[in-house]
C-alpha positions as CSV (number, residue, x, y, z in Angstrom):
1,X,-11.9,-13.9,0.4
2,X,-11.2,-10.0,1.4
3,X,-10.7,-9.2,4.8
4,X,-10.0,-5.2,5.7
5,X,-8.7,-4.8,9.6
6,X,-8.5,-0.7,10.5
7,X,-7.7,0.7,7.3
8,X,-7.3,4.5,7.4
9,X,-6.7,7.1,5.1
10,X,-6.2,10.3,4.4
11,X,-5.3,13.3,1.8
12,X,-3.8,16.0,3.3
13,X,-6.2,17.3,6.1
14,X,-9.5,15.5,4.8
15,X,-9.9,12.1,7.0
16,X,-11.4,9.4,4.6
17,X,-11.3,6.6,5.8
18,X,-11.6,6.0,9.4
19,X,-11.2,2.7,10.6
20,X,-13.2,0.6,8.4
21,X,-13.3,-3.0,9.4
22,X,-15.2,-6.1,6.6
23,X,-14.8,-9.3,5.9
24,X,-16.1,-10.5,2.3
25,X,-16.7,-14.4,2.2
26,X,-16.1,-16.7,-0.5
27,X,-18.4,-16.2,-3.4
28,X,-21.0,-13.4,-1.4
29,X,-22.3,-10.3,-2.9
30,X,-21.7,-7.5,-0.9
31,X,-22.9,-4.1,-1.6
32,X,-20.8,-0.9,-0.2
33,X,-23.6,2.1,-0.4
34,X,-23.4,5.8,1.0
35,X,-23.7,9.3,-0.1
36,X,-21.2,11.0,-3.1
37,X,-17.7,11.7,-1.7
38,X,-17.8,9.0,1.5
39,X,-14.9,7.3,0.5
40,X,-16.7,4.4,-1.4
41,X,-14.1,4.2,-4.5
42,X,-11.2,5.1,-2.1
43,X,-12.4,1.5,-0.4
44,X,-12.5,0.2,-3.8
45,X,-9.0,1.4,-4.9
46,X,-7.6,0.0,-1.5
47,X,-8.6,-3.7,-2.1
48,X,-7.5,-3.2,-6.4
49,X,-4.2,-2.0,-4.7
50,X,-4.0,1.5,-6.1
51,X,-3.9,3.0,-3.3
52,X,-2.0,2.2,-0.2
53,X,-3.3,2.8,3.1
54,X,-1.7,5.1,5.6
55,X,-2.8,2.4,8.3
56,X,-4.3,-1.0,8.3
57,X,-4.3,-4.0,5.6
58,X,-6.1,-5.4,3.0
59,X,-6.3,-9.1,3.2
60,X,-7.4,-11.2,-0.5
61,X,-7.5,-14.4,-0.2
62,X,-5.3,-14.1,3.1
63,X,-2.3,-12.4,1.7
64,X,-2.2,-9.0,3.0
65,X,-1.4,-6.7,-0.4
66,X,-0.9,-3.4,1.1
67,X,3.1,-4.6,2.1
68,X,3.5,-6.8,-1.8
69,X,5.9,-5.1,-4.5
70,X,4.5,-4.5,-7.6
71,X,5.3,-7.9,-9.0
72,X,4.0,-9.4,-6.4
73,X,0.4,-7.3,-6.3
74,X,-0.1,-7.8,-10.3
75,X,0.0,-11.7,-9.5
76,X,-2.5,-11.4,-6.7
77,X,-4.3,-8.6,-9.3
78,X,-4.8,-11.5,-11.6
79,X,-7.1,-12.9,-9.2
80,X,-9.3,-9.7,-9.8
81,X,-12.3,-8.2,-12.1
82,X,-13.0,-4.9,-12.7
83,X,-16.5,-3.1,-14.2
84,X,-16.0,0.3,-14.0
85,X,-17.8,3.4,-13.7
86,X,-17.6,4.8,-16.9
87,X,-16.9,1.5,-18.3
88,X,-13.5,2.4,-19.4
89,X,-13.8,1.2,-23.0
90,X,-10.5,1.0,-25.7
91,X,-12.9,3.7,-28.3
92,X,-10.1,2.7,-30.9
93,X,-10.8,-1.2,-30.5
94,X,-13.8,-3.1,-31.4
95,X,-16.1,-4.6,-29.2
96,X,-13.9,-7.8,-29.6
97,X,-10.4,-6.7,-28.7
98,X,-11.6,-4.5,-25.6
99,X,-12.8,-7.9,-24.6
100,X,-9.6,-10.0,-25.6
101,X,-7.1,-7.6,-24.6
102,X,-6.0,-9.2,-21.2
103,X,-6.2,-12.6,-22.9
104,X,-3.6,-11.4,-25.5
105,X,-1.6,-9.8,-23.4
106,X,-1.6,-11.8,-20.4
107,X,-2.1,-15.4,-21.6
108,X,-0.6,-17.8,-24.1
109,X,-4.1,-18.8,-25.7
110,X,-3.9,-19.8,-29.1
111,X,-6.0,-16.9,-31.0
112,X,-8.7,-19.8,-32.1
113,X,-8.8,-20.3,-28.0
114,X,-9.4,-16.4,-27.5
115,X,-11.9,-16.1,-30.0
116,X,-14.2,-19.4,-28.5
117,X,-13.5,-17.1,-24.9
118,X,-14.9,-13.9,-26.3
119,X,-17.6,-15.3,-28.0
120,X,-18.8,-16.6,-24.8
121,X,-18.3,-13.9,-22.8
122,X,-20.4,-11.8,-25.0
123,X,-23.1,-14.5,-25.0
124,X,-23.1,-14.2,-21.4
125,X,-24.1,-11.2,-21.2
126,X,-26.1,-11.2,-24.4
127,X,-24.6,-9.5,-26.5
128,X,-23.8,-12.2,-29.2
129,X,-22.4,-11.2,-33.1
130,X,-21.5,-7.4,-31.8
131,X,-17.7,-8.3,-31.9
132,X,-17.1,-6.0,-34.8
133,X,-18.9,-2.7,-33.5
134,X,-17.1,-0.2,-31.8
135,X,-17.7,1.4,-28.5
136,X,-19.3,4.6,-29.8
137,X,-21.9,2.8,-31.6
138,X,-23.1,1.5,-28.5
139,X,-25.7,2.3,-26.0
140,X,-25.0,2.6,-22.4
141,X,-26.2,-0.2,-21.3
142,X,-24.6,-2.3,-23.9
143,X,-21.0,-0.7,-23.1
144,X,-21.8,-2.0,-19.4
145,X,-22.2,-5.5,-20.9
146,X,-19.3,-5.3,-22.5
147,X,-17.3,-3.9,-19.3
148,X,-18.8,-6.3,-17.9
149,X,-17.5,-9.5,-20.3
150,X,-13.9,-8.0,-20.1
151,X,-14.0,-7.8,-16.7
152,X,-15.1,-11.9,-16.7
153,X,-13.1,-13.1,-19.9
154,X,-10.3,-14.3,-17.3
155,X,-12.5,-16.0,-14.9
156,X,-11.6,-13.9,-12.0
157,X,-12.5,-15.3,-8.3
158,X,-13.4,-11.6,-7.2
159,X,-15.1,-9.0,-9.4
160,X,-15.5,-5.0,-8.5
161,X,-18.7,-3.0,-9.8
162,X,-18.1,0.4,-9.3
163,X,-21.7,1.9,-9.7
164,X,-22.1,-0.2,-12.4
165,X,-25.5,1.7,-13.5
166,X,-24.8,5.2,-12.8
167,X,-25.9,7.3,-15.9
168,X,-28.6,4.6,-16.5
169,X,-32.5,4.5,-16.3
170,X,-34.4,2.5,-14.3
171,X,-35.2,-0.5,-16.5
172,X,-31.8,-0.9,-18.0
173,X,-30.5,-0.5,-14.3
174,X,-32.6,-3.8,-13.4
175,X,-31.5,-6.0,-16.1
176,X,-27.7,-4.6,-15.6
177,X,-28.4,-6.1,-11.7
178,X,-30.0,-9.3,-13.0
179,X,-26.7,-9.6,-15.1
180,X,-24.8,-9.4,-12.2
181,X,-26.7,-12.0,-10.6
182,X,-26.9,-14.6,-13.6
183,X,-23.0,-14.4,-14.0
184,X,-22.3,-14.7,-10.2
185,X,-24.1,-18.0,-10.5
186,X,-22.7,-18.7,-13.7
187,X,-18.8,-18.1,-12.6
188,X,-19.1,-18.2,-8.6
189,X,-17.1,-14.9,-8.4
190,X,-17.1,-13.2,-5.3
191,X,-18.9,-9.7,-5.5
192,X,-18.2,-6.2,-4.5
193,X,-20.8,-3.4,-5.7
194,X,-20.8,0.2,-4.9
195,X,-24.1,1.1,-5.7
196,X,-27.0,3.9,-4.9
197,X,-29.6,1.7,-6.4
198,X,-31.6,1.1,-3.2
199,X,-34.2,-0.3,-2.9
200,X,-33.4,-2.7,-5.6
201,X,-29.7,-3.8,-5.8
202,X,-31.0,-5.3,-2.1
203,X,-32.2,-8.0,-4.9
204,X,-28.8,-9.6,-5.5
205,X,-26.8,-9.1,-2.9
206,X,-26.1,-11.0,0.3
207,X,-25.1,-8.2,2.8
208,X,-24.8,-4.3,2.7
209,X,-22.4,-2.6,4.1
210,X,-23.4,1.5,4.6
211,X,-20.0,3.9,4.5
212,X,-20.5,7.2,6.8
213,X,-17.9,9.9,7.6
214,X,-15.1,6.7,7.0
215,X,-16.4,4.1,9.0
216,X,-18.6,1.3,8.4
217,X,-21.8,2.5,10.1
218,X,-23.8,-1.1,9.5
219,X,-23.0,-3.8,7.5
220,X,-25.8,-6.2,7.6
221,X,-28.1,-8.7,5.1
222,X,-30.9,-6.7,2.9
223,X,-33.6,-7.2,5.2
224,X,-31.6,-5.8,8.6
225,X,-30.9,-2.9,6.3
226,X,-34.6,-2.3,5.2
227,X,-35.5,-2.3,9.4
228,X,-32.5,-0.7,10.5
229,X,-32.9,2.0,13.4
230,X,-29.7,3.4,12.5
231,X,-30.6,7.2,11.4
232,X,-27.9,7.0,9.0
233,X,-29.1,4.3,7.5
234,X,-32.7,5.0,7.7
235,X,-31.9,8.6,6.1
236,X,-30.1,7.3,3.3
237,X,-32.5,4.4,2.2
238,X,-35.5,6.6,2.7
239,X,-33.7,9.5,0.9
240,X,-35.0,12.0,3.3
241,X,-32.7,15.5,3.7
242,X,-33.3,15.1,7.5
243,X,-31.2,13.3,9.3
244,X,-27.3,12.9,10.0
245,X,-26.0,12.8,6.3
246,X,-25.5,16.6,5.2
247,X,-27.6,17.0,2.1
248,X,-24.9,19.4,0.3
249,X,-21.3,18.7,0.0
């Protein structure tokens, strides 16, 4: 489903991305972990398309989109999902049209059709009969959900979660994952999560992939990970301050 061959990038002097190499299969999970500032959302940006690489391509569903026009990258776009970091709420809407808005906008759904969609969405990730609250009457956890339902209300075949429970404590972090996992079996979406919620985001997905100094250091299911020997890896998953990840920016 995404395929990334040599992709490189930089901004002005500071190297990036160095040569990162993944394939994502139909309808996996796949986690991208590593420390703050490693190029994680950079990777992320590459494969939404806003960003363009200064070498390599990004391949979705075999079309490479880092040579597509803009016309030609919002029809592969509508392939796509995306959650967030910060959720990335409409305040001024309600709960219901930050949900609707791409169906309004981007379909021909009769507004009886739209409503039946929302409805659903929210059910899915229960939070049915909040349609008319706002965003700033919500928790953080709840404007996740509702990230999260926009970011489904179109049925995408690929969905991005970008540190989808940062800011977050540890028991709504767990149901936020178990929501990711419900709605992958639910819709069949194919999965990419940056995430630092290790040990237990190794829960739901299939393989992790560990970003170091712009290359993909190992990239391997959860249990290879846990037993790695890779002192990158090991460091990072441990949390220890020695090893080959600086501790300070």
């Amino acid at each position: 489903m995404i395929e990334i061959r040599d992709l490189h990038k930089s901004f002005g002097s500071q190297k990036v991305l160095n040569g990162v190499n993944m394939t994502i299969m139909d309808k996996e999970v796949v986690t991208i972990m590593g420390k703050s500032g490693c190029g994680k959302s950079v990777l992320i940006k590459h494969i939404i398309g806003l960003l363009r690489p200064d070498s390599g391509k990004v391949l979705i569903d075999g079309v490479d989109i880092t040579v597509l026009d803009m016309k030609e990258l919002d029809t592969v776009r509508e392939k796509l999902g995306v959650l967030f970091q910060g959720g990335a709420l409409f305040d001024s809407m309600t709960v219901f049209g930050n949900v609707a808005f791409q169906l309004k906008e981007k379909t021909k759904l009769s507004r009886g059709e739209v409503r039946d969609r929302v409805i659903q969405a929210l059910e899915d990730v229960g939070l049915k009969g909040i349609g008319k609250k706002y965003p700033d009457e919500l928790s953080g956890g709840m404007k996740k959900r509702v990230a999260l339902a926009r970011a489904l209300i179109t049925e995408p075949a690929i969905v991005l979660f970008d540190e989808p429970t940062t800011g977050l404590d540890p028991i709504i972090t767990s149901s936020i994952h178990r929501l990711i996992m419900t709605t992958h079996e639910k819709y069949g979406y194919t999965a990419v999560v940056i995430s630092h919620e290790v040990p237990g985001i190794f829960d739901i997905t299939s393989r992790v992939a560990m970003l170091h100094k712009g290359e993909i250091v190992e990239y391997a299911p959860p249990d290879e990970i846990r037993n790695s020997s890779s002192p990158v890896v090991r460091q990072f998953i441990t949390g220890s301050l020695e090893g080959p990840i600086e501790s300070l920016d």
